[in-house]
VOKOL-735506 format. One record per atom (N, C-alpha, C, O): residue number from 1; atom name; x, y, z. Coordinates in Angstrom, 1 decimal, padded with zeros to 4 digits. Layout:
VOKOL-735506
NUM, CA, X, Y, Z
...
This chain:
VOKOL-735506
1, N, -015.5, -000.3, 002.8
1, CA, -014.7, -001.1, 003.6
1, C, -013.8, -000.2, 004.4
1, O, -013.1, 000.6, 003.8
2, N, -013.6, -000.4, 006.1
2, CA, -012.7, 000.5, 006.5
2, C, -011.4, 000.4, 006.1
2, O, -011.0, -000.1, 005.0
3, N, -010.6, 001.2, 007.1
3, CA, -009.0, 001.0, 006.3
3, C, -008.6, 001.2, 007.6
3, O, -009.3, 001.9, 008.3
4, N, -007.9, 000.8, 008.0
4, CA, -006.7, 000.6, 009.7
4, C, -005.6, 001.3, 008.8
4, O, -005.2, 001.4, 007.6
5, N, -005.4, 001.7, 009.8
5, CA, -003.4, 002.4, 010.0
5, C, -003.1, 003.1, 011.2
5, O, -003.9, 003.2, 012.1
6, N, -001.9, 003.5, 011.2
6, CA, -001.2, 003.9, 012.1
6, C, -001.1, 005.2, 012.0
6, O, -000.5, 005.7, 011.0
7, N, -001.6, 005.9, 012.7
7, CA, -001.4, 007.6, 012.8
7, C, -000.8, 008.0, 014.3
7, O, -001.4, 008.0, 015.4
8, N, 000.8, 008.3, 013.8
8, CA, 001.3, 009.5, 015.1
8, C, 001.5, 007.9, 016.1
8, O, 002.0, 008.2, 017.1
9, N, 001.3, 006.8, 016.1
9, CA, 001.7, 005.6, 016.8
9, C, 000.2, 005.2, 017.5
9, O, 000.0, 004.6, 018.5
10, N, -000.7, 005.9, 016.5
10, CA, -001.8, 005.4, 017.6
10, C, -002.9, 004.8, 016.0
10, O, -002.9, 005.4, 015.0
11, N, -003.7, 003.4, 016.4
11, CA, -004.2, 002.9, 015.7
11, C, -005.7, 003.7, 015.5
11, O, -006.4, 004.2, 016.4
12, N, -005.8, 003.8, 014.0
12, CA, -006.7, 004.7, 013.2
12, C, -007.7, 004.1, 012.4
12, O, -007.0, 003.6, 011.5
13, N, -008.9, 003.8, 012.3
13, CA, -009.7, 003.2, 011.3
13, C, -010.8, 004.3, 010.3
13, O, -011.8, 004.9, 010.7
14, N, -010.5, 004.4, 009.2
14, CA, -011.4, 005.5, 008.5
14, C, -012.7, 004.6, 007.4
14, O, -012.3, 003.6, 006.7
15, N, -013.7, 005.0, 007.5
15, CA, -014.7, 004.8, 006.8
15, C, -014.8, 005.5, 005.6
15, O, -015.8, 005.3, 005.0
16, N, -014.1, 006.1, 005.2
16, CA, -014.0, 006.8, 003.6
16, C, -013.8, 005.8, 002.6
16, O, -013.5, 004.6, 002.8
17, N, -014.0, 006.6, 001.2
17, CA, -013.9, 006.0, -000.2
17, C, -012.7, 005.8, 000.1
17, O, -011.9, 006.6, 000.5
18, N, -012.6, 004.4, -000.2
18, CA, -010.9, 004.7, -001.0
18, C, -010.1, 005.6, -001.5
18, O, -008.9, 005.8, -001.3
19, N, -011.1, 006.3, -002.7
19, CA, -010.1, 007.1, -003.0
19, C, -010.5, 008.6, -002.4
19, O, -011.4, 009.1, -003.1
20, N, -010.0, 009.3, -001.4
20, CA, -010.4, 010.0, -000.4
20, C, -009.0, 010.4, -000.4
20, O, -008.2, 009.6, 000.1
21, N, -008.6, 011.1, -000.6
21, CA, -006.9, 011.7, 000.0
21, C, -006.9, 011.0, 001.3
21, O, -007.7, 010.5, 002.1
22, N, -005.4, 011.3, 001.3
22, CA, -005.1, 010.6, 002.9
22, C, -005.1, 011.9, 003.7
22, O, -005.5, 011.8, 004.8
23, N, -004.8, 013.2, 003.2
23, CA, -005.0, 014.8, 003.8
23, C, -006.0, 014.9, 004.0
23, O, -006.0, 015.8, 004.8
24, N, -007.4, 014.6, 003.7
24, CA, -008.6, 014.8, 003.6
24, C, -009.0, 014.0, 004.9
24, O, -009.8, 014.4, 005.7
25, N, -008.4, 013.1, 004.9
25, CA, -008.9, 012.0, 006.5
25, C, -008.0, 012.2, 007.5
25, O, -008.4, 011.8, 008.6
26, N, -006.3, 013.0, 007.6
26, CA, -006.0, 013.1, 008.5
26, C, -006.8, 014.4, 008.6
26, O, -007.8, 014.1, 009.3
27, N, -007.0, 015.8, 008.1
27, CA, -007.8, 016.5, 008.0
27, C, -009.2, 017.0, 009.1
27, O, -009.4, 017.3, 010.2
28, N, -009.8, 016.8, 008.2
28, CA, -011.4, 016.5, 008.0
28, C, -011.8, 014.9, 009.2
28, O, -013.0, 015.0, 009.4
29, N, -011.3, 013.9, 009.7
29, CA, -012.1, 013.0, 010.3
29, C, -011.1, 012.9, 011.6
29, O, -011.6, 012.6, 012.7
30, N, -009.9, 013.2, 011.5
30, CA, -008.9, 012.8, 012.7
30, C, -008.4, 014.1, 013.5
30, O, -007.9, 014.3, 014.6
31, N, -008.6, 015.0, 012.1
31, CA, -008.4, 016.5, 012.9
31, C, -006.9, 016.8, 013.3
31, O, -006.6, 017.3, 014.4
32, N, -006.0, 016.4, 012.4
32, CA, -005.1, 016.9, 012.4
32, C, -004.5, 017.8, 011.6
32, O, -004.2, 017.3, 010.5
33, N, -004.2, 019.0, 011.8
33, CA, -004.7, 020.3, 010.6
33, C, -003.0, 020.4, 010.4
33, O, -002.7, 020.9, 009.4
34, N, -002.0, 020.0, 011.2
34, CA, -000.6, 020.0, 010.6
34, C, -000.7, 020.2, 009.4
34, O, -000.9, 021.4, 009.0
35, N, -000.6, 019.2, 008.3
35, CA, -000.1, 019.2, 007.4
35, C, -001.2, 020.0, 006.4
35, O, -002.4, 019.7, 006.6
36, N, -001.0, 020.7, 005.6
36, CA, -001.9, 021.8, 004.6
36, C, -002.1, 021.1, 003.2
36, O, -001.3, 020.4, 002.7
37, N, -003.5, 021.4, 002.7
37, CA, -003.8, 021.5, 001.7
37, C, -003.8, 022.2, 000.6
37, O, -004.9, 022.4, 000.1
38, N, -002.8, 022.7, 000.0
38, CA, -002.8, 023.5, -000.6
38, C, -003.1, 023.3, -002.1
38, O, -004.1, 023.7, -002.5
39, N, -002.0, 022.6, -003.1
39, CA, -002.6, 022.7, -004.5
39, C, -003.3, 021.5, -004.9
39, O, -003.7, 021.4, -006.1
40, N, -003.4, 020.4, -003.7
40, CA, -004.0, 019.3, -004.2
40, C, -003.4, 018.3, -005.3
40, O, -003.9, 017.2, -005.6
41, N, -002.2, 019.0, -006.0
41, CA, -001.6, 018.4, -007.4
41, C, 000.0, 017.5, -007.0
41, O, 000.7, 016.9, -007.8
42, N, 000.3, 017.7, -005.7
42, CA, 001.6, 016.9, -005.3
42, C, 002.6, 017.5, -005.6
42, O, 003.7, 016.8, -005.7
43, N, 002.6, 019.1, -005.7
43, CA, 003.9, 019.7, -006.1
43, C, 004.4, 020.8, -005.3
43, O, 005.7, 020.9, -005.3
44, N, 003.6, 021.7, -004.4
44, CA, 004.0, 021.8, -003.2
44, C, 004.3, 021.1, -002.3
44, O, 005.1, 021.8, -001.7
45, N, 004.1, 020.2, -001.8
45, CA, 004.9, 019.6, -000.4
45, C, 004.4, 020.2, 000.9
45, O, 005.1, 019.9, 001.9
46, N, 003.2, 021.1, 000.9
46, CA, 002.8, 021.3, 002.3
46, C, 002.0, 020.4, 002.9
46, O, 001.6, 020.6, 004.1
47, N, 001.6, 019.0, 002.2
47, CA, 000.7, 018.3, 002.9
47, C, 002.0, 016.6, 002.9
47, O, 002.0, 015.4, 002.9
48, N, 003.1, 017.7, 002.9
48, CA, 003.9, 016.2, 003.4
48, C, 004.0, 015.8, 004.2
48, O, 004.6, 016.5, 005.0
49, N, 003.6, 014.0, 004.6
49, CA, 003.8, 013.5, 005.8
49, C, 005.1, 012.1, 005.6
49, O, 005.8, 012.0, 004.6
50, N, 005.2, 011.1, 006.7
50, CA, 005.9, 010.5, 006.6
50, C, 005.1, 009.2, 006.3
50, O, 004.2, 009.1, 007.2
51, N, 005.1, 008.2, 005.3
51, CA, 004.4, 006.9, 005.4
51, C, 005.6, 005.8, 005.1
51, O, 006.5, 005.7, 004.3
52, N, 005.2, 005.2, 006.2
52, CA, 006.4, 004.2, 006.7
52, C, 007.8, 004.2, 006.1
52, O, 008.5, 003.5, 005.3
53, N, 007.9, 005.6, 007.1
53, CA, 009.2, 006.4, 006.7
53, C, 009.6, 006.7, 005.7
53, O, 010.9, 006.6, 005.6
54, N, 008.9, 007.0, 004.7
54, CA, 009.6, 007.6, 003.5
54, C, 008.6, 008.8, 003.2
54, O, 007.4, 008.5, 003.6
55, N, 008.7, 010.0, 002.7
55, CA, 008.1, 011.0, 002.5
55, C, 007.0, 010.9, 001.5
55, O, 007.4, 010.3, 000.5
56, N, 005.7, 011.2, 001.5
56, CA, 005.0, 010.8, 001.2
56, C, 004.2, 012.3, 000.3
56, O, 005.3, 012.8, 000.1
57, N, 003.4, 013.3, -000.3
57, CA, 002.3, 014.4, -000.3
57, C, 001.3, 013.9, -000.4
57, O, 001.0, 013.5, -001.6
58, N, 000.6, 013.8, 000.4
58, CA, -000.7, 012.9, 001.2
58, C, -002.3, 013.3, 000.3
58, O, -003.4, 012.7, 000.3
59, N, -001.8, 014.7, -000.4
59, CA, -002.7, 014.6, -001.0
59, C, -003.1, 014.2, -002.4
59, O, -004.0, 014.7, -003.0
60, N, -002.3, 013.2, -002.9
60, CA, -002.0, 012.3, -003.7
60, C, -002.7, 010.6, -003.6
60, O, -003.2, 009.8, -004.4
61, N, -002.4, 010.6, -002.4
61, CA, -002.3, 009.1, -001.3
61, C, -003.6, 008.6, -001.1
61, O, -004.1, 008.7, 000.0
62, N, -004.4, 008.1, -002.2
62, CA, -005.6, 007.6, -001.6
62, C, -005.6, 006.5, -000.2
62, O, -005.1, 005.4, -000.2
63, N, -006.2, 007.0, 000.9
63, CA, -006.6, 006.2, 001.7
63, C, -006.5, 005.2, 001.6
63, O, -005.5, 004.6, 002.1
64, N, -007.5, 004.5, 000.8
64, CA, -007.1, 002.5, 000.8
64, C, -006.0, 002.2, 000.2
64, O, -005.8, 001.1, -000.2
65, N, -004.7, 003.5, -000.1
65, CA, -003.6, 002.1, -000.6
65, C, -002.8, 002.0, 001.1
65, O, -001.8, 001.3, 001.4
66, N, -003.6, 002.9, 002.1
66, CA, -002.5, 003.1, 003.3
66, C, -003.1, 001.9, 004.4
66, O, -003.2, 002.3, 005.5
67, N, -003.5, 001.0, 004.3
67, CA, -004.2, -000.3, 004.9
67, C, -003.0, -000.4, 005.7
67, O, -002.0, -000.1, 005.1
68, N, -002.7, -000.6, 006.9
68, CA, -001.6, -001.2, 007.6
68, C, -000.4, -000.2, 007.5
68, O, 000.8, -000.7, 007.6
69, N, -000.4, 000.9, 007.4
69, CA, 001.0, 001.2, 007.0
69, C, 000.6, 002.3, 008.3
69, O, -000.4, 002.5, 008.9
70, N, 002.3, 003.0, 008.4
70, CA, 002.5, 003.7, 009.6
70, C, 002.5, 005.1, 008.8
70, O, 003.2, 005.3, 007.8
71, N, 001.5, 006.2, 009.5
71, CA, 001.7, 007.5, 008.7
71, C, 002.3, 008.6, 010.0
71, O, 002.1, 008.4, 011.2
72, N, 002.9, 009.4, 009.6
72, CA, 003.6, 010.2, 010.3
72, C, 003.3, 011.5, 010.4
72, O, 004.4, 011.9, 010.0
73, N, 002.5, 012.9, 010.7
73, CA, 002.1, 013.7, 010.6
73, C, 003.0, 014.6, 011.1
73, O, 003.8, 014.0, 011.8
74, N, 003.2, 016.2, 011.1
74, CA, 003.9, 017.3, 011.7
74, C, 003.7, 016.8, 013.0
74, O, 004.6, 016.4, 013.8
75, N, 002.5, 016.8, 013.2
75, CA, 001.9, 016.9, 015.0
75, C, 002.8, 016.0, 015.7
75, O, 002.9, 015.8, 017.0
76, N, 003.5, 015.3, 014.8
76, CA, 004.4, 013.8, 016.1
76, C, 005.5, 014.1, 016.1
76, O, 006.2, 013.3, 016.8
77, N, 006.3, 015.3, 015.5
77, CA, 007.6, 016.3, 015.7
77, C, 007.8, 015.9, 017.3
77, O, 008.7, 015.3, 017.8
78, N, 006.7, 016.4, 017.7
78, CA, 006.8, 017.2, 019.1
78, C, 006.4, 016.2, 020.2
78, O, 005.3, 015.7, 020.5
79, N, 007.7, 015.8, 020.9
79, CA, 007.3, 014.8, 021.9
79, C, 007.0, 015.2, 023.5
79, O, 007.9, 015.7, 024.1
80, N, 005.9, 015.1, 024.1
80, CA, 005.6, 015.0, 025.7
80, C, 005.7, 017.0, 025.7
80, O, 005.9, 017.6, 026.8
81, N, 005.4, 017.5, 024.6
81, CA, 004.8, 018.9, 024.6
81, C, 006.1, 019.5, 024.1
81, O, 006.0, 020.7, 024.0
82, N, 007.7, 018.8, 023.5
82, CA, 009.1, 019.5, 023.5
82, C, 009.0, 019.1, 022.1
82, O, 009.0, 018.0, 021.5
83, N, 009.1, 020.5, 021.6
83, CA, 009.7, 020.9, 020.1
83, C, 011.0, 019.7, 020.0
83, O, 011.7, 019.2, 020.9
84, N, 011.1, 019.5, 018.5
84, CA, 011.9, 018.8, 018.1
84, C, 013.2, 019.7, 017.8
84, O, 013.2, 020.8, 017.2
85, N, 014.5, 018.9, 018.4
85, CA, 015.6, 020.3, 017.4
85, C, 015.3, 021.1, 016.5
85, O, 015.3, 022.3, 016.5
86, N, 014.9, 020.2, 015.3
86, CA, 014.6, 020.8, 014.1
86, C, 013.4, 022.3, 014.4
86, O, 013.7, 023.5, 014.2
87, N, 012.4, 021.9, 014.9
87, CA, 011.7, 022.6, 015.3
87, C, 011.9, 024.1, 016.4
87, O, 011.4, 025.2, 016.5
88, N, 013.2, 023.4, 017.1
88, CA, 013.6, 024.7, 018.0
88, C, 014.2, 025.6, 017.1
88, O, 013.8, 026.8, 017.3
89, N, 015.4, 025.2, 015.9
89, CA, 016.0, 026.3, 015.6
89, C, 015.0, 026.9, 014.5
89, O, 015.2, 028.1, 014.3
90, N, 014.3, 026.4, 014.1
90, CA, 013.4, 027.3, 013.4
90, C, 012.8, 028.5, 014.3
90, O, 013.2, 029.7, 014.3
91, N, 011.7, 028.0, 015.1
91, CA, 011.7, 029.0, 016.3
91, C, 012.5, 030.0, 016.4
91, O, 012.2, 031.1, 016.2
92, N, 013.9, 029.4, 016.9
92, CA, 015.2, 030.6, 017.1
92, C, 015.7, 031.5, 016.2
92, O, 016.3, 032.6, 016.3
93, N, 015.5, 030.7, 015.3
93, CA, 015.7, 031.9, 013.8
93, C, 014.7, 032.8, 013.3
93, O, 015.0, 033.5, 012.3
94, N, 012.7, 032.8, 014.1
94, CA, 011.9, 033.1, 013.2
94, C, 011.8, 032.6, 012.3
94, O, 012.0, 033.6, 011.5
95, N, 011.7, 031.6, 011.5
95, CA, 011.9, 031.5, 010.0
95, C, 010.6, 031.5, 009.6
95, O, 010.5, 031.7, 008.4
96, N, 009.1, 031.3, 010.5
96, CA, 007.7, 030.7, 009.9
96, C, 007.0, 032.0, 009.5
96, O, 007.0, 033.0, 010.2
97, N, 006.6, 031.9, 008.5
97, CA, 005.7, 034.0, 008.0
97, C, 004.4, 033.5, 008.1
97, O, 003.7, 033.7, 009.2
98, N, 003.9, 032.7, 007.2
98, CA, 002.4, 032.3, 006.9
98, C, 001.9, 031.2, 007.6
98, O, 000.9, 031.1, 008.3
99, N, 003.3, 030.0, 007.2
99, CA, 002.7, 028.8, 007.9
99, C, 002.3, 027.4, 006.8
99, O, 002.6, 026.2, 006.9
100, N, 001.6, 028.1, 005.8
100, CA, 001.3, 026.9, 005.1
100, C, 002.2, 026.1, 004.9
100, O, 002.0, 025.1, 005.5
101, N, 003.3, 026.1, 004.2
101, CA, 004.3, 025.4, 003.6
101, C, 005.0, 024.7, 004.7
101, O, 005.5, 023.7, 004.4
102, N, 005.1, 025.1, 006.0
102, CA, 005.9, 025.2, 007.0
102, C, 006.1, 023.3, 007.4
102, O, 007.1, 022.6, 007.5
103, N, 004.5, 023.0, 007.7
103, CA, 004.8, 021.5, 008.4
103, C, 005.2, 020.5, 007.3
103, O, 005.7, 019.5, 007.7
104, N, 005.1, 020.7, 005.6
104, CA, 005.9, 019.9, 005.1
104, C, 007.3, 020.2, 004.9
104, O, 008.1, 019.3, 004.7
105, N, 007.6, 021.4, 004.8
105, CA, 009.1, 021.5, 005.5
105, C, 009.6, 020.6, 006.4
105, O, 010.6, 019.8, 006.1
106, N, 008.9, 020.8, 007.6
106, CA, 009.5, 020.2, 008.8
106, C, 009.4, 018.4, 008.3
106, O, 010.4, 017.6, 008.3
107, N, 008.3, 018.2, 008.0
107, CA, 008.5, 016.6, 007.6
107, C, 009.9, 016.5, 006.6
107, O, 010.8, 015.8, 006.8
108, N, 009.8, 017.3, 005.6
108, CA, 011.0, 017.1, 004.4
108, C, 012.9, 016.9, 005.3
108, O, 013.9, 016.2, 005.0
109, N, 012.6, 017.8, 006.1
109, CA, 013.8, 018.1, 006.7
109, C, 014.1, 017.2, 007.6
109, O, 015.3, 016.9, 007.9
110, N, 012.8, 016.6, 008.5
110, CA, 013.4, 015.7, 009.3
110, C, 014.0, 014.5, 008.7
110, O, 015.2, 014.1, 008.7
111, N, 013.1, 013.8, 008.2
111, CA, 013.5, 013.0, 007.0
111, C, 014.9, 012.9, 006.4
111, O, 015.5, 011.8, 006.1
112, N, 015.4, 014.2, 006.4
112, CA, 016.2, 014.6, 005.4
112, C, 017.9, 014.2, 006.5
112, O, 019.1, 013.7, 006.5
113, N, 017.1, 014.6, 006.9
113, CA, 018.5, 014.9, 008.3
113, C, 018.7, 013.7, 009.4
113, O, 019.5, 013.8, 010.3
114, N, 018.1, 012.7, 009.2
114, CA, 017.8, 010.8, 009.4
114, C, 018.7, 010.6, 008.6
114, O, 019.8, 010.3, 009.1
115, N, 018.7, 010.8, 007.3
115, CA, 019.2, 010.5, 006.1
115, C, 020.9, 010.7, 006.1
115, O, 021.8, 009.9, 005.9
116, N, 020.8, 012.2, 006.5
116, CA, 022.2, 013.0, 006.3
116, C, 022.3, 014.2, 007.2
116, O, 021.9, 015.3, 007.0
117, N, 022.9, 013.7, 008.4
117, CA, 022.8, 014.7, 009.7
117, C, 024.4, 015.3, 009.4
117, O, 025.2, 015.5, 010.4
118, N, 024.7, 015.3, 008.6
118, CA, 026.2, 016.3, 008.2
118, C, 025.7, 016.9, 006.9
118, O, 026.6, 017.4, 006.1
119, N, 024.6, 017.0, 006.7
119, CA, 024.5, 017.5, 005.3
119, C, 025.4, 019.5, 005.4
119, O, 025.5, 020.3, 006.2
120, N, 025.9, 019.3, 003.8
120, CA, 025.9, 021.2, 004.3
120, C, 024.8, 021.7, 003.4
120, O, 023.9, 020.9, 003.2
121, N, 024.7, 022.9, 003.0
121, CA, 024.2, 023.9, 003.1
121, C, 023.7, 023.4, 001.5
121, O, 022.4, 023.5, 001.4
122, N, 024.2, 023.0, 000.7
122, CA, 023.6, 023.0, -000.9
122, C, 023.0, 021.8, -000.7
122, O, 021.8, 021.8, -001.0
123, N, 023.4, 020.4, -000.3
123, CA, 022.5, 019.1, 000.3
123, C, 021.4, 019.9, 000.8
123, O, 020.3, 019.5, 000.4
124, N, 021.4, 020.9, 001.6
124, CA, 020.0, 021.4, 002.1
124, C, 019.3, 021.7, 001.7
124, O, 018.2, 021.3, 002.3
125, N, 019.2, 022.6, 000.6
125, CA, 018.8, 023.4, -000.9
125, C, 018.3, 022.3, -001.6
125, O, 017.1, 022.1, -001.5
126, N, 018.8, 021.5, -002.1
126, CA, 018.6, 020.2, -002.6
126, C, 017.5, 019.7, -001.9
126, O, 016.7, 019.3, -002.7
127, N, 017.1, 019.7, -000.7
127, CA, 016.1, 018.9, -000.3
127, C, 014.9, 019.3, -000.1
127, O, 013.9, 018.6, 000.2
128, N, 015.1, 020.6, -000.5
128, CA, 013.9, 021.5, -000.1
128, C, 013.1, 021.4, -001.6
128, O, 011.9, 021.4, -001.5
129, N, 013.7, 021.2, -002.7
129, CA, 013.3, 021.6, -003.6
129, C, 011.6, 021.0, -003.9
129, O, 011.0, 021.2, -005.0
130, N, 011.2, 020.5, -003.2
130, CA, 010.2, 019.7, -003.6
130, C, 008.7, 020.4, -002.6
130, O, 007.6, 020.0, -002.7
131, N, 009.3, 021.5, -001.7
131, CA, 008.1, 022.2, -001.1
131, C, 008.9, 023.9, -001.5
131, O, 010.0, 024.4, -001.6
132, N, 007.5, 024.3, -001.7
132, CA, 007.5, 025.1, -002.6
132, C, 006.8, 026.5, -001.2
132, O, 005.7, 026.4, -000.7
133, N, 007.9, 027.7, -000.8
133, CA, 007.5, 028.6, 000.0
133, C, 007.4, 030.0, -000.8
133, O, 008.2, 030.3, -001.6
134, N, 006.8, 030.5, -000.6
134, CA, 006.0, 032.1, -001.2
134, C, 006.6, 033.1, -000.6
134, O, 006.8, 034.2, -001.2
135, N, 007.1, 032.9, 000.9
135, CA, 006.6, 034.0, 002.1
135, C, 008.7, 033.9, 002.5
135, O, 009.1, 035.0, 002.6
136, N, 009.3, 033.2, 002.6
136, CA, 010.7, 033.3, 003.3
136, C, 011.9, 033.2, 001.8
136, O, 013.1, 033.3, 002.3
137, N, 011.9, 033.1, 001.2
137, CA, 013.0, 033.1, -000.1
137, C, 013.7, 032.0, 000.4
137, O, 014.6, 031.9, -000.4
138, N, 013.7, 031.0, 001.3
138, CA, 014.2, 029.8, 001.6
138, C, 015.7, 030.1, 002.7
138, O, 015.9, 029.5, 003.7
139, N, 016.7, 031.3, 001.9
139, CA, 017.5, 031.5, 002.8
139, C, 017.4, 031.4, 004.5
139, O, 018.2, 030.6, 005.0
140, N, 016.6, 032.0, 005.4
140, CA, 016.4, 031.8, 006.7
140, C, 016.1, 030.0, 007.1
140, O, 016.5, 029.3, 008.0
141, N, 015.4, 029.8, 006.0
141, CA, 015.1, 028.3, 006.5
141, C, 016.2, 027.3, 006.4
141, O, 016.2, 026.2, 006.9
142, N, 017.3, 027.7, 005.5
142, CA, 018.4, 027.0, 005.2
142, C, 019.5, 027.2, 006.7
142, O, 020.1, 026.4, 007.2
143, N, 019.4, 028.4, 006.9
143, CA, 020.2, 029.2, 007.7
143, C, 020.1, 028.6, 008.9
143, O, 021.2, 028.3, 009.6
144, N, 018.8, 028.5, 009.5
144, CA, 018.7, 027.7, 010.4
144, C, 018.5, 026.4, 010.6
144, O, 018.4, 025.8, 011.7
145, N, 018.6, 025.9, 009.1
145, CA, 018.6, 024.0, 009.1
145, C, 020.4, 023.4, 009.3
145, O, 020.8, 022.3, 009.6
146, N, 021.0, 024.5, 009.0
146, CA, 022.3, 024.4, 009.0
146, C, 022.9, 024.2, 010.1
146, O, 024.1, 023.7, 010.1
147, N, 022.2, 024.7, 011.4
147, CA, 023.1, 024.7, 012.6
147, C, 022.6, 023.4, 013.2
147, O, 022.9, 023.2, 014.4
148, N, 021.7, 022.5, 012.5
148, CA, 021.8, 021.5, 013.4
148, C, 022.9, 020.5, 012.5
148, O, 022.7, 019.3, 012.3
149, N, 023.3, 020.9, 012.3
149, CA, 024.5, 019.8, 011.1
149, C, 025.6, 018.9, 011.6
149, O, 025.1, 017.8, 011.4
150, N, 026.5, 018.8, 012.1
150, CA, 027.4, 019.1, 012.2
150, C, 028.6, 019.3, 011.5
150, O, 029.6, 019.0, 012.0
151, N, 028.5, 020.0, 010.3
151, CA, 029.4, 020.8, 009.6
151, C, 029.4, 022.3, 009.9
151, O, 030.2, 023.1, 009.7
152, N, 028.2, 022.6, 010.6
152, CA, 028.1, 023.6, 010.7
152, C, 028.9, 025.0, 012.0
152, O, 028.6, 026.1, 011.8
């Protein structure tokens, strides 16, 4: 049975099992390589996307429970070709080494910062905790999530 949804604002129909990760069909059929596969177990956070706006690790997310629902990928950061704030000060700081972890970052944070656009610096720490980076010790990524604050 297909499954309709909403990908990035544009209507999506996948022919997969149901139970198919939802990373595996943005992936593998729609080709959107943003968000990463990494442990498959929902505890990194690199294949985090947004599903009807609440944070989601997609490789958890079987396909048929996403019927109708709106999914949000890294790739829709970026509007009419222009990096998202979030996205610039990272840039401006360097903060990216490898990459994997990186676009569920960016989902976690944007998210995060909808939520609490005064957050400081330990609210920040706090929100990360749920994507897991190898390659930056988190400090640079905090450092530059900080200046879009306004406490900062």
């Amino acid at each position: 049975m297909p499954t309709s949804l909403m990908i990035n604002g544009e209507r999506r129909t996948s022919n997969r099992d149901p139970m198919t990760p939802l990373i595996d069909v943005l992936r593998d059929e729609f080709l959107l390589t943003g968000a990463k596969s990494v442990c498959r177990e929902g505890v990194c956070g690199a294949c985090t996307v947004h599903l009807d706006g609440r944070l989601a690790v997609s490789c958890l997310v079987p396909i048929g429970t996403v019927e109708g629902k709106d999914v949000r990928t890294v790739e829709s950061l970026a509007m009419a070709g222009e990096l998202s704030p979030l996205q610039q000060v990272m840039e401006q700081h360097d903060v990216v080494q490898c990459g994997m972890c990186f676009p569920g970052i960016l989902m976690t944070l944007t998210s995060f910062f909808q939520a609490q656009p005064n957050a400081g610096r330990d609210e920040i720490k706090a929100a990360l905790v749920g994507n897991i980076c190898r390659c930056t010790g988190y400090e640079r990524l905090v450092d530059a999530a900080v200046t879009l604050t306004k406490r900062s």
